[in-house]
N, C-alpha and C positions, 0 to 999 in steps of 0.2 A: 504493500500500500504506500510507503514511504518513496515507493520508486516515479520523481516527477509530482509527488504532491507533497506539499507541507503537514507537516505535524500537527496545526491544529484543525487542519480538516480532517486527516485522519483520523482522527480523537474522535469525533462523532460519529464511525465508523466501526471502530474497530471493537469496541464490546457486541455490539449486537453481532459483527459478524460469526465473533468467536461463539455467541451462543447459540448461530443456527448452524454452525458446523463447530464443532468444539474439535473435531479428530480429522487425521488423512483420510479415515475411513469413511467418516462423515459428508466430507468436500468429493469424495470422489464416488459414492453413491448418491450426490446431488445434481440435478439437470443442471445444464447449461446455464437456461432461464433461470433457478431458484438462484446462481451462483451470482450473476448478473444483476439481477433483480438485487439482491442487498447489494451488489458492489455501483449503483444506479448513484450518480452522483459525485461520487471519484474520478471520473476520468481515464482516457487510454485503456480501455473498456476489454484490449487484448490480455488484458495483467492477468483479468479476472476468470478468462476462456483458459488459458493457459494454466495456470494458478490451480482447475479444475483437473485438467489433460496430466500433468506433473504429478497430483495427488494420486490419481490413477494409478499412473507407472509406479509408483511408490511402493503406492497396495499390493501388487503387483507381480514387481519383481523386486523389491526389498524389504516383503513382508510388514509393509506397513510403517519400517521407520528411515527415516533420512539418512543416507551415506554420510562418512566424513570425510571422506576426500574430494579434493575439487573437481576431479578427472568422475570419478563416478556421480558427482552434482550435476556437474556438465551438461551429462548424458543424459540428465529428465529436462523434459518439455517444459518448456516456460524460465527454464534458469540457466543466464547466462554464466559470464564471467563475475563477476560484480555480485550476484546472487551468492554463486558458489564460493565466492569470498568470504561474502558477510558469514555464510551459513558457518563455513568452515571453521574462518577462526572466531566467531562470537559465540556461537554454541558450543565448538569441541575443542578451542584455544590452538588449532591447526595453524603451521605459519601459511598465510595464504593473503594475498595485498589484494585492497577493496580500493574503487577509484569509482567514485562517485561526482557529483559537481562538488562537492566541500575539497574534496581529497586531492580531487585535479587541480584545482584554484593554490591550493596552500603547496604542492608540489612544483607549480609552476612559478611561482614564487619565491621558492626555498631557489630553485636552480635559476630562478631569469630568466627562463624559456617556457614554454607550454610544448616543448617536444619528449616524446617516449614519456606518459606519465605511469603504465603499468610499469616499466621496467625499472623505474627510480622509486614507485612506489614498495615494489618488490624488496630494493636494495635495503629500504628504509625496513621495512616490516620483518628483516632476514634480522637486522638487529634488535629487534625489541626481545627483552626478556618475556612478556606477555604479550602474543598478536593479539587477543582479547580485547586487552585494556588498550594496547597501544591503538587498534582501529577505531576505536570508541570516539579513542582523545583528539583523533584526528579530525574525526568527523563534529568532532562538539566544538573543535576550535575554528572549523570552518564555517559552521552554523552560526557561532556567536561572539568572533571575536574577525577573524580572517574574512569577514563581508568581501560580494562580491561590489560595495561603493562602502567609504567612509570607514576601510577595514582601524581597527582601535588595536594598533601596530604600539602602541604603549603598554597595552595590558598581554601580549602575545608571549609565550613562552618561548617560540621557535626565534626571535625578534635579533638574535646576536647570530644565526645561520642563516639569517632570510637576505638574498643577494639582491631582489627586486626594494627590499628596504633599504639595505645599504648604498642602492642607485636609484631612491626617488622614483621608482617606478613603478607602486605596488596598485596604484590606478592604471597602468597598461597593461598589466599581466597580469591574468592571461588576455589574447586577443579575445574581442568584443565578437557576439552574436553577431549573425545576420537580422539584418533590422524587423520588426515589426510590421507585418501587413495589417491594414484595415480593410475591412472587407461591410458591408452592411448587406443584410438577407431581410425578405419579409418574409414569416413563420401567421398560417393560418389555422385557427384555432373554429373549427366545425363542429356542430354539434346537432344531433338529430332530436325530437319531441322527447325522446324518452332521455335526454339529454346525455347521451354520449358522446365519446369524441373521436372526429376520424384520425385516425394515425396508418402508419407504413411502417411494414417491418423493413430497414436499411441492410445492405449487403454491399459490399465487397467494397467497403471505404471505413474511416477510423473506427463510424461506431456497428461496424457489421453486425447484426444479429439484435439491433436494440432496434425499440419502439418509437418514432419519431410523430412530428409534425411536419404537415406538408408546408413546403417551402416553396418560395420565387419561384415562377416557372415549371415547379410539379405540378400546380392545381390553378390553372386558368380560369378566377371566379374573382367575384367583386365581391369588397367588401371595407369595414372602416378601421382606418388606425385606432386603436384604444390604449396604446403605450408602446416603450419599447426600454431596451437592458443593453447593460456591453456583457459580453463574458470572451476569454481568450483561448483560445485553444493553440498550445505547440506558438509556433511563431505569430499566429494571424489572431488578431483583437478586430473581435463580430459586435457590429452594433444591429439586434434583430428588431425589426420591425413588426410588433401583435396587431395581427387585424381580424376582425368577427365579422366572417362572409354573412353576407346578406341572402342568398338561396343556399339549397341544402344537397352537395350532390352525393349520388347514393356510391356506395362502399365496393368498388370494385378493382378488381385485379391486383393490387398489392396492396390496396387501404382496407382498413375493418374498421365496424363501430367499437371503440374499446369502453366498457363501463369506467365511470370515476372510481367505482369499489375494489378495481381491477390492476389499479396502479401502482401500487404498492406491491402486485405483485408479478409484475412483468419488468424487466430491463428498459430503463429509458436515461435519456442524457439529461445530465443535471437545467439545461438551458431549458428544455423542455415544460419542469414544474415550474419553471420561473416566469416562462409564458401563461402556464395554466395559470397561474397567479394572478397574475395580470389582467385576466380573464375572468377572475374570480370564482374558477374552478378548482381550489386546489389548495 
């Protein structure tokens, strides 16, 4: 969950999910949907499909508990390198280097360059008395000390081996993202007598297999603005436009009438409720 979303979004998250899957065995005799479904809201919606596919193999072929090596982490679905990092040395204290954005930033700093950060990170975690604690430290010092603006290079422990300090350049390093797209969509919120809502199941783009709202251009009907949100996804910052069509077209080919009672338990993207909202459906 912490992969690409912050901590205190995840925090509203992460007990309920543990309570409807508390086990590997849990998560991997769970659908798709049910897995989805709690993970509705989080984001990069793949974490969660995988996440499901990984518990499986677990079940499997390692009898239900997590390998300690990276090399056999590896080899389940849904975990990369970085996974098979964290897993390794925070659970089993394996030396194993995690390079996250915290880890990369404060690596890339330490040397003055943003080049090979698993292989320096490596170097670094090959010294630690504890990979445990040492990845822990690294990642709490990139979260809350080593910022990616404004980093507070006075309170830094690493602050006497950090080269991008000693050259004034801890605002260049690492090099900057590719910039921010704006993008603005109009999202149409339809609703039949018995007051449903049409939606589309999505496929084969970010949020494959979720529940959407018809967008600009899927649904050729009139209707009036009644508000609109920003929300960002990955590099592109969406400003969506809610509008409440004015006729009713019926539910065909890829749309269904979805019940309001039904929401809760179907996979959809957090922008979504925020339209229903708007809507005052929701």
């Amino acid at each position: 969950m912490l992969q690409q979303t912050q901590m205190p979004v995840v925090l509203r998250y992460y007990a309920n999910f543990l309570q409807r899957f508390p086990t590997i065995s849990a998560l991997a005799a769970a659908t798709t949907d049910a897995v989805t479904a709690a993970w509705s809201g989080l984001g990069y919606y793949r974490r969660a499909r995988m996440m499901r596919e990984g518990a499986i193999e677990v079940r499997d072929r390692f009898q239900g508990r997590l390998p300690e090596d990276v090399d056999s982490l590896m080899s389940i679905p849904g975990i990369g390198r970085y996974t098979a990092g964290a897993i390794a040395s925070i659970a089993y204290d394996r030396v194993a280097p995690i390079v996250d954005g915290n880890v990369a930033r404060i690596v890339a700093r330490l040397y003055g360059n943003d080049r090979n950060p698993w292989h320096r990170a490596e170097e670094l975690v090959n010294a630690a008395r504890s990979p445990r604690i040492f990845n822990q430290a690294l990642m709490e010092i990139g979260a809350l000390i080593c910022r990616p603006k404004n980093p507070q290079c006075d309170r830094c422990p690493l602050r006497s081996e950090c080269r991008a300090f000693a050259r004034g350049r801890t605002e260049l390093v690492p090099r900057k993202r590719a910039k921010t797209r704006n993008l603005r969509i109009a999202l149409y919120v339809v609703t039949d007598r018995r007051g449903r809502i049409l939606m589309r199941r999505e496929s084969g783009t970010l949020f494959d297999g979720m529940w959407v709202l018809p967008e600009g251009g899927r649904l050729p009907v009139a209707g009036r603005a009644i508000g609109d949100f920003r929300h960002t996804i990955t590099n592109r910052r969406i400003t969506f436009e809610v509008f409440r069509t004015v006729n009713r077209p019926p539910a065909t080919g890829h749309f269904r009438w979805i019940a309001k009672s039904s929401l809760a338990n179907i996979p959809h993207p957090s922008y979504v409720r925020k339209a229903l909202e708007i809507a005052g459906l929701c």
